[in-house]
Structures are given as structure tokens and as C-alpha cells.
C-alpha positions as a LaTeX table, in Angstrom:
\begin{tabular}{lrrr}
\hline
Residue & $x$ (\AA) & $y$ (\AA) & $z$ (\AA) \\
\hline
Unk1 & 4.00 & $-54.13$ & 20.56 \\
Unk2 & 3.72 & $-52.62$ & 23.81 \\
Unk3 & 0.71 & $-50.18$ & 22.48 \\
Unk4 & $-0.98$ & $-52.93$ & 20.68 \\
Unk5 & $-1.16$ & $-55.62$ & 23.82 \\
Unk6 & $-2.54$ & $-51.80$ & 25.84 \\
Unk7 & $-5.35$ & $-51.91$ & 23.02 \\
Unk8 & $-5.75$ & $-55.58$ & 22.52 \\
Unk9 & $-6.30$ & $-55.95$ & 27.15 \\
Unk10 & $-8.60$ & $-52.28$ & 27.35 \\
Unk11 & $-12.41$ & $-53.73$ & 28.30 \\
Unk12 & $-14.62$ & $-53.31$ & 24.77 \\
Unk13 & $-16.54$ & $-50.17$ & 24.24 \\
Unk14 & $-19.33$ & $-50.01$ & 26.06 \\
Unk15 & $-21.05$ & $-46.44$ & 24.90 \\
Unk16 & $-23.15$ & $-45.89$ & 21.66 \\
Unk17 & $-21.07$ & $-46.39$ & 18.10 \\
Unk18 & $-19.04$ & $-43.68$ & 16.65 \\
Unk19 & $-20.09$ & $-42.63$ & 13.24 \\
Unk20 & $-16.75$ & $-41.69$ & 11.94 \\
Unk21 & $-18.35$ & $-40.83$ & 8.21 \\
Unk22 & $-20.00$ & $-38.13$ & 9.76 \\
Unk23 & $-19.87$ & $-34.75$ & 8.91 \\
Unk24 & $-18.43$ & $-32.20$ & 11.47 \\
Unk25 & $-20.79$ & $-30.42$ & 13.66 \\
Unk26 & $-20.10$ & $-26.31$ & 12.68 \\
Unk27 & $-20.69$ & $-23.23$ & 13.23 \\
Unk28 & $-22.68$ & $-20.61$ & 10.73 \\
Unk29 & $-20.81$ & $-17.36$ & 10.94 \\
Unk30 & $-20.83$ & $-14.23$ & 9.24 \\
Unk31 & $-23.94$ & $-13.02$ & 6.70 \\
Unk32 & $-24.90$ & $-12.01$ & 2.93 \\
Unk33 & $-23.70$ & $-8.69$ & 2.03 \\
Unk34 & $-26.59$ & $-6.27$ & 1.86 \\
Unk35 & $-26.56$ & $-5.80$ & $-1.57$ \\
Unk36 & $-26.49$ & $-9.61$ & $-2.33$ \\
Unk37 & $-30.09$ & $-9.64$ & 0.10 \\
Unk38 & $-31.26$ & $-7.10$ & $-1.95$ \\
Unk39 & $-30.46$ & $-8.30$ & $-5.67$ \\
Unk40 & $-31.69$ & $-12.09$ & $-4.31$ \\
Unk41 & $-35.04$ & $-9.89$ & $-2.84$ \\
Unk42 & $-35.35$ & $-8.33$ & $-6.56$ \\
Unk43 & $-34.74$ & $-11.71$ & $-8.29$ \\
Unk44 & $-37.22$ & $-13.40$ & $-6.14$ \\
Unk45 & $-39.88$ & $-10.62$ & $-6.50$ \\
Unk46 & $-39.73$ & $-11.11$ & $-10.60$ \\
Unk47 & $-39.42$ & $-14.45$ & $-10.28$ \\
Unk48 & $-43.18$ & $-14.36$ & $-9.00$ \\
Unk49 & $-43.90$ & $-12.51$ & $-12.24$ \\
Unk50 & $-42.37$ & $-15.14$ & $-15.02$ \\
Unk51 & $-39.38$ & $-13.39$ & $-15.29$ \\
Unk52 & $-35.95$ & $-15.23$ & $-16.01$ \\
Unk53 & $-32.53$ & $-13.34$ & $-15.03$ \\
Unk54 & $-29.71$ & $-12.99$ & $-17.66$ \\
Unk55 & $-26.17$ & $-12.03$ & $-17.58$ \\
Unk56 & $-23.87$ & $-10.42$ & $-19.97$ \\
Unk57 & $-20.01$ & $-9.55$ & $-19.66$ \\
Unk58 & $-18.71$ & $-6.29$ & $-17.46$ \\
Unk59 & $-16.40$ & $-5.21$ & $-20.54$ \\
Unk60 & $-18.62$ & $-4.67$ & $-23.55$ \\
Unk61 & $-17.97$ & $-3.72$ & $-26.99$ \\
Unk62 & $-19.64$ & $-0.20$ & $-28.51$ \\
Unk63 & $-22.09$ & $-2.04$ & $-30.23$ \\
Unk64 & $-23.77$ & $-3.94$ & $-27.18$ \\
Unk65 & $-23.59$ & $-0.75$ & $-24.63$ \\
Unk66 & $-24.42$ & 2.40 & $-27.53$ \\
Unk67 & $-25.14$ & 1.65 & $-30.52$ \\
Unk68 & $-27.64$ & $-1.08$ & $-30.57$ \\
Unk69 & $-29.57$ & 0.69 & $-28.02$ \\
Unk70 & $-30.17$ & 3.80 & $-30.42$ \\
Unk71 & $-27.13$ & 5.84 & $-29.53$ \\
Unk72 & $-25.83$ & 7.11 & $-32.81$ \\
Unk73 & $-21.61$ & 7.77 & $-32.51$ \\
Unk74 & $-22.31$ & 11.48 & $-32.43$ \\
Unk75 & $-25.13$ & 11.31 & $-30.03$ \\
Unk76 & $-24.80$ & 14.19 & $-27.01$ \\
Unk77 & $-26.44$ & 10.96 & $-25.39$ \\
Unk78 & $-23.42$ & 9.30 & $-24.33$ \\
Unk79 & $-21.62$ & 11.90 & $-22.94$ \\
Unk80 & $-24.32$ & 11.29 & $-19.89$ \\
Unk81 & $-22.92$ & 7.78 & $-19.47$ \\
Unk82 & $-19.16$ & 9.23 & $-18.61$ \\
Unk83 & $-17.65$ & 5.59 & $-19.69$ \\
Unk84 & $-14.35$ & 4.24 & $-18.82$ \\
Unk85 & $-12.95$ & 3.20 & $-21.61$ \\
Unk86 & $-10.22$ & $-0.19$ & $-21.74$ \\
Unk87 & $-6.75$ & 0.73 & $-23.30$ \\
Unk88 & $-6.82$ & $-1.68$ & $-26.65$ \\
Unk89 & $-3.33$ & $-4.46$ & $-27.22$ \\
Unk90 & $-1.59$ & $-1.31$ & $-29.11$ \\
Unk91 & $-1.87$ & 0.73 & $-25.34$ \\
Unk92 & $-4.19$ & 3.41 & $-26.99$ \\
Unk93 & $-7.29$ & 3.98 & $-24.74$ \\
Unk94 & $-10.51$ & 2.64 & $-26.58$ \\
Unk95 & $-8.98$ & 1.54 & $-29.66$ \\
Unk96 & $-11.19$ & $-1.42$ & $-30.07$ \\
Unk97 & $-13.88$ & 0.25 & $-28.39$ \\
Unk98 & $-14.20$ & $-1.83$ & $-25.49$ \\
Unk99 & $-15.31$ & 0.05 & $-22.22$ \\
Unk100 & $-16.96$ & $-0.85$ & $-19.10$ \\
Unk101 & $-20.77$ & $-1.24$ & $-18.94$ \\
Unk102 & $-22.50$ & 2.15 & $-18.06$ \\
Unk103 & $-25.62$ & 0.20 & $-17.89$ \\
Unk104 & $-27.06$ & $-3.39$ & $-17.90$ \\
Unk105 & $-29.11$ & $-2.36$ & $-20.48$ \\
Unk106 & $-26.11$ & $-3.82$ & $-22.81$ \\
Unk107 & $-27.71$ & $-7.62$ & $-21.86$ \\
Unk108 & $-30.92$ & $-6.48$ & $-23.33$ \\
Unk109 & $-29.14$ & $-6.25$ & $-26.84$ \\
Unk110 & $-28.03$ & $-9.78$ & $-26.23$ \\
Unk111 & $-31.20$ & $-11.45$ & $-25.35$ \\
Unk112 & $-33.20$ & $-10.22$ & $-28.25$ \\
Unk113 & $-30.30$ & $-11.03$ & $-30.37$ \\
Unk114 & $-29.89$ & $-14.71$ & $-29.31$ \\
Unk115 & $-33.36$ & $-15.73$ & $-29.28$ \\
Unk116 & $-37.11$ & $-14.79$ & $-30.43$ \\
Unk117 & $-40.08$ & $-13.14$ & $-28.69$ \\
Unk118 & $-41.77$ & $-13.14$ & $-26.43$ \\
Unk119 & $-39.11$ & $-12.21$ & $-23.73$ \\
Unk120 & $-39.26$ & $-11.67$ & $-19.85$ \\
Unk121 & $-35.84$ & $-11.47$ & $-17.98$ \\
Unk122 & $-34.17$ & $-9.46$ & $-15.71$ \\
Unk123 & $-30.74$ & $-8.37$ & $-15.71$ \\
Unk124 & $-28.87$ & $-7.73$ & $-12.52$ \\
Unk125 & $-24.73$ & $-6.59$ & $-12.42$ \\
Unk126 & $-22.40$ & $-4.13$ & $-11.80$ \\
Unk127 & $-22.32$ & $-1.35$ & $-13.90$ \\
Unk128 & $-19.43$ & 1.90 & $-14.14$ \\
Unk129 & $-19.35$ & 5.70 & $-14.71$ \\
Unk130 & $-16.48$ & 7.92 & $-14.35$ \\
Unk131 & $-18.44$ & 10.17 & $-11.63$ \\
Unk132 & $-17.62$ & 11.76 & $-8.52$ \\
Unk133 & $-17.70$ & 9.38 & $-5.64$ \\
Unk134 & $-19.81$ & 11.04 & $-3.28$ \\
Unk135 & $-22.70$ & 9.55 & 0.01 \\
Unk136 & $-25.01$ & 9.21 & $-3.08$ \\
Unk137 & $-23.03$ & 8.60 & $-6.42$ \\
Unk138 & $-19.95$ & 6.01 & $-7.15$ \\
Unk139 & $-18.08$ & 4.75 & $-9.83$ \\
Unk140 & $-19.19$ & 1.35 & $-9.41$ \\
Unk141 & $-22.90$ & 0.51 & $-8.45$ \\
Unk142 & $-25.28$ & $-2.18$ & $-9.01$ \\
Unk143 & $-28.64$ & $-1.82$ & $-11.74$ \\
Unk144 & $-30.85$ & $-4.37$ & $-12.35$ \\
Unk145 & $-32.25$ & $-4.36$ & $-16.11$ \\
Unk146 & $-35.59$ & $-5.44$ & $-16.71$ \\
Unk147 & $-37.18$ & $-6.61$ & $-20.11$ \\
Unk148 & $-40.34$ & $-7.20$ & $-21.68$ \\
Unk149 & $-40.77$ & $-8.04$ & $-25.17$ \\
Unk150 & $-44.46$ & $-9.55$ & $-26.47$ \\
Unk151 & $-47.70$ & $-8.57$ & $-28.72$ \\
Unk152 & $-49.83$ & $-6.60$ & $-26.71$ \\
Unk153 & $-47.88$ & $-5.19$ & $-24.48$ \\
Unk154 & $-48.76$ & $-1.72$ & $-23.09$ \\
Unk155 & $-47.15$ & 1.45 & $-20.53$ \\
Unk156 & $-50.09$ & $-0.05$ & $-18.11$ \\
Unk157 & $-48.46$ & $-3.26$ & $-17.99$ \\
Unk158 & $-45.12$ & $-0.84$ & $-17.20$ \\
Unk159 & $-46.44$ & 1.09 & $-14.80$ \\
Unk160 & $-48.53$ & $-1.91$ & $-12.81$ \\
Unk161 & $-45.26$ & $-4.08$ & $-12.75$ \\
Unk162 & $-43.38$ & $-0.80$ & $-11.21$ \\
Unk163 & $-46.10$ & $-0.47$ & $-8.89$ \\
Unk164 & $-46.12$ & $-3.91$ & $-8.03$ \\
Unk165 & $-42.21$ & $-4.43$ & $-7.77$ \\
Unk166 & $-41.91$ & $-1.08$ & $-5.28$ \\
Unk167 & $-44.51$ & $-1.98$ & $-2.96$ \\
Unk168 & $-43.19$ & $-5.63$ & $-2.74$ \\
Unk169 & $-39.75$ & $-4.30$ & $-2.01$ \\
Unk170 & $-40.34$ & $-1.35$ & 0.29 \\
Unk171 & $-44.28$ & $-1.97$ & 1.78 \\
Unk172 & $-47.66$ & $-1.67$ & 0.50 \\
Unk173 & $-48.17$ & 1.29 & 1.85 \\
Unk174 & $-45.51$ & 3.15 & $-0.79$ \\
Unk175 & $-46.48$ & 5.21 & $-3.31$ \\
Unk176 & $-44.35$ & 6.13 & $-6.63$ \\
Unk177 & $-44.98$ & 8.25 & $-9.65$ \\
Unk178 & $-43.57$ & 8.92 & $-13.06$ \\
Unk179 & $-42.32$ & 11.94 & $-14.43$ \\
Unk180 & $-41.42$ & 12.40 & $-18.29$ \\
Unk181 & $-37.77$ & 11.77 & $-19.48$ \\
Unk182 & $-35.78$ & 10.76 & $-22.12$ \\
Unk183 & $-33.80$ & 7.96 & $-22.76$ \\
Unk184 & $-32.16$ & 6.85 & $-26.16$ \\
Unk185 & $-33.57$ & 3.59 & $-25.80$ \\
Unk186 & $-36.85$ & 3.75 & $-24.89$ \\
Unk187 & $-39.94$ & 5.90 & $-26.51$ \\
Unk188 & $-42.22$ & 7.05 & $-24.38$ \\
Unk189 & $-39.78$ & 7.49 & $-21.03$ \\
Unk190 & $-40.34$ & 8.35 & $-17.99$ \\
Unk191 & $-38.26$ & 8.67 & $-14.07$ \\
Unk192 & $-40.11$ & 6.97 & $-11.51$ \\
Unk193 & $-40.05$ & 8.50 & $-7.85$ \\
Unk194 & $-41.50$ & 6.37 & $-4.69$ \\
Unk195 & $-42.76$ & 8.12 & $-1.62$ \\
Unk196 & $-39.97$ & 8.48 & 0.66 \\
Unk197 & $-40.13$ & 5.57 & 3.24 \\
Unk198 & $-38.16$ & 7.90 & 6.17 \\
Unk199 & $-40.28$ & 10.79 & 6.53 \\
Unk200 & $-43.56$ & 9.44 & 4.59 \\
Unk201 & $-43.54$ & 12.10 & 2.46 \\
Unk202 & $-43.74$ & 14.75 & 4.87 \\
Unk203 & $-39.97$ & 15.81 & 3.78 \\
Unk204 & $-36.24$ & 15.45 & 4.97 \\
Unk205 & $-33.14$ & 15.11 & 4.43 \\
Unk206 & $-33.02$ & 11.61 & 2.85 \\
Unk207 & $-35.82$ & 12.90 & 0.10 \\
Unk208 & $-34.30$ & 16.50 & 0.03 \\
Unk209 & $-37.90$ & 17.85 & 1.78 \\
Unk210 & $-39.59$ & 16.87 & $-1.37$ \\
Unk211 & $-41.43$ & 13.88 & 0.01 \\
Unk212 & $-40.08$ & 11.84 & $-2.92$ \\
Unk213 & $-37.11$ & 9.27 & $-4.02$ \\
Unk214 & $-36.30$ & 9.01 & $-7.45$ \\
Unk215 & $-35.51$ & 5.18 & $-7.85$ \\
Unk216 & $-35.23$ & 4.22 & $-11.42$ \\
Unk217 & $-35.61$ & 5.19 & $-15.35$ \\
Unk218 & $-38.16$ & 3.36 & $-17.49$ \\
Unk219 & $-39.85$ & 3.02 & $-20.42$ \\
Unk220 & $-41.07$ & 0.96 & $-23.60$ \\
Unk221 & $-38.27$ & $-0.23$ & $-25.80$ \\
Unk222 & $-37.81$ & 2.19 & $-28.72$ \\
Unk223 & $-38.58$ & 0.70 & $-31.91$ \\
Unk224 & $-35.21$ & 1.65 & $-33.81$ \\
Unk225 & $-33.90$ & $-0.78$ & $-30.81$ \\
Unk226 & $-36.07$ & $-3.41$ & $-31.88$ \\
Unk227 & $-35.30$ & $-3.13$ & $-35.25$ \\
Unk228 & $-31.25$ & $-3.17$ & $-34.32$ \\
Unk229 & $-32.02$ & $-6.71$ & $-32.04$ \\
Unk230 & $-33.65$ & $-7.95$ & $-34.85$ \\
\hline
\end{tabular}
């Protein structure tokens, strides 16, 4: 009683109205992870280009992460993947030939499978290999797939994109080239290299004096994978 007759005798408000539906005022802290600036940076730089982004689980089954992608069970292909392999329900490792992504190539298989050409999506995740954990190599990285699938399409609409895509990334004023390689799932293949954004191209340590950073695999999707998507 004696709190109400304080509240009921205090003089009325005088100052501006209290919104009390208002949301707190607070304060921003921390920042994105610099791989989550990056991937969004990659996404964004695509995006420009028509291209979707797609996802696809981090346990895969043989099918998805070999053997639609042209890598026959005997293939000396996949020992370069070094795959962890998940223990099955009966406790024997790979039983039911699950394993954990070596590549995000695996969400390519599952695109072309669910739906028709033409196709133009991007596939960013977390991929694993059993390898040495070292300043440049872990067992866990990040790869960002990318996919195009229509008539007409040539290795000049490749390489352009590449070219495009590095120098939106890194600066106009980087270079890259592409050497041949081979890769199960593509036919022709090729390892593309920018100029090394430390030195120039002059040489150090980052580029290991070569002038050049290899940054990514590439290539046009084999046609036995086509054939396998449907």
C-alpha cells in the first residue's frame, strides 16, 4: 500500500515516452571466419555468372564419390584420394562402403542425377583425405566444385570462366595457366597455376621460386560420367 500511494503522489512524467517494445540497443562483436569470407566471395563471384550452389552429404556411399565419376573398383585412381573409410553397424571398417568425401565432386553425381540439362551450380563443402597434416596439406579442407553441363559447351568457355573467377578473386592483374593432367572424371584435364600474388612472379618462398601457385584441377566432364548421371 505504502509503495502504491509513493507511485500514485510522484508528479507525472514529464520526459519523452518510453518505447518498452523496443529492441535492445547492442553491440556487433566478433567476425566471419576467413574461410566463410572466402566461400561467400566464391559464391558471390559465380553467382554473377548464373551459377546456383548445391550441397550433398559429408558421408557418401562408393557410388556417389568413385564409381559414378569413372573410377572403376580396381582403379590405381583412388588410391590418390587416401579415403577414410566409416566402420559399417557389424564394426568392420567400410563394410557398406560408406567413407568420407575426398572431393565435392560426389554432388556433381547428384545434380545430373536428379534433374536434366542444362546445369550450372557450384558446390562448396568440406572434403577429407587421410594425409599428413602439414603448413600446406590437412585432413580436412574446404573445395568448391563447379559444374557445367549444356550443348555447345567448349574448354574456351573453361578456361575464360577460370580466368575470369581468379582475377575476380585475387586482382586483375593475375595471371594463371594450365598444365596437362589427368583426372578420372574429366577428359581433356588440366592443373591450373595463377601467378603468385607475393612475389609477382619473380619467385619465393610462398611459390617455391617458381613464380607460380597451383590453385585447382579442371577439366570437361568425361563422357563415361555423363553416361553414369544419365
Amino acid at each position: 500500500d505504502e509503495l502504491r500511494a509513493s507511485v500514485e503522489e510522484a508528479p507525472a512524467h514529464s520526459g519523452p515516452a518510453i518505447d518498452l517494445s523496443a529492441p535492445a540497443l547492442t553491440t556487433t562483436t566478433g567476425s566471419l571466419h576467413p574461410l566463410t569470407v572466402v566461400r561467400q566471395r566464391i559464391v558471390d563471384i559465380f553467382a554473377r555468372l548464373g551459377y546456383t550452389v548445391s550441397q550433398g552429404p559429408e558421408v557418401e556411399d562408393d557410388r556417389h564419390n568413385f564409381s559414378a565419376l569413372n573410377f572403376p573398383p580396381d582403379h590405381p585412381a583412388r588410391d590418390m584420394q587416401d579415403t577414410f573409410f566409416v566402420k559399417g553397424a557389424d564394426g568392420s571398417s567400410g563394410s557398406d562402403g560408406l567413407a568420407l568425401r575426398t572431393h565435392t565432386s560426389s554432388v556433381q553425381v547428384r545434380v545430373m542425377e536428379a534433374g536434366k540439362p542444362p546445369f550450372r551450380t557450384i558446390s562448396p563443402g568440406r572434403v577429407y583425405r587421410n594425409e599428413a597434416i602439414s603448413a600446406r596439406a590437412h585432413c580436412m579442407f574446404h573445395q568448391v566444385e563447379a559444374l557445367y553441363v549444356d550443348e555447345g559447351v567448349s574448354f574456351a568457355d573453361l578456361k575464360g570462366t577460370l580466368d575470369h573467377f581468379t582475377k575476380s578473386l585475387f586482382g586483375p592483374e593475375v595471371n594463371i595457366r594450365m598444365r596437362p593432367s589427368y583426372f578420372p572424371f574429366t577428359e581433356p584435364s588440366a592443373e591450373v597455376d595463377m601467378s603468385c600474388t607475393v612475389c609477382g612472379g619473380s619467385g619465393c618462398s610462398l611459390c617455391k621460386q617458381s613464380g607460380w601457385v597451383e590453385i585447382m584441377g579442371c577439366g570437361m566432364v568425361d563422357p563415361a560420367v555423363l553416361a553414369n548421371c544419365g
